[in-house]
N, C-alpha and C positions, 0 to 999 in steps of 0.2 A: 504494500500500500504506500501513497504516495506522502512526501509530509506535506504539514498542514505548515501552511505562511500566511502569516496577517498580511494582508496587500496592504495596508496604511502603513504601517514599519517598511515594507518594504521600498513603497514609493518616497520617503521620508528620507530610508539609505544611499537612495538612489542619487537624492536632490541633493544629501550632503557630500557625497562623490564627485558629482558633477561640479558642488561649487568648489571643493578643493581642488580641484583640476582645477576652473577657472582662476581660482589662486594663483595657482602655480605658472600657469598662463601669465600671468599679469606684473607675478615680481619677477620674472623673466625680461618682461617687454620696459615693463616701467620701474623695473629696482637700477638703476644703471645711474653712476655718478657725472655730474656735468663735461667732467673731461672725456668720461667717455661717451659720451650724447654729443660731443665737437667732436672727439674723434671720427666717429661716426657718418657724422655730416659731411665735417672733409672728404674725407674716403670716397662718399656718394657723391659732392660735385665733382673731383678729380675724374670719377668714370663718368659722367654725365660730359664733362667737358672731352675727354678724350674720345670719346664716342663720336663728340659733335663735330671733332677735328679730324676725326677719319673718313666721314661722310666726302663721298664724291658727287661733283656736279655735274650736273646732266645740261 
């Protein structure tokens, strides 16, 4: 026989899973210190700029 699961706990489990993932998600993207948030930035115009200077004209 199969067990018996309260669907309320489990939907409950579920939501607290799901926000600690979003957690984890998030001091990922936004735990980062301002040197590295310019670092960062740099990096992305540098290849933004060298991109733009590899482009041939038609």
């Amino acid at each position: 026989m199969a067990d018996v699961v309260n669907l309320n706990q489990a939907r409950k489990a579920k939501a607290k899973a799901d926000d600690k993932a979003r957690a984890a998600e998030n001091r990922v993207r936004f735990g980062r210190t301002k040197a590295e948030k310019s670092l960062e930035a740099a990096r992305v115009e540098k290849l933004k700029r060298d991109l733009d200077g590899a482009k041939r004209e038609d």
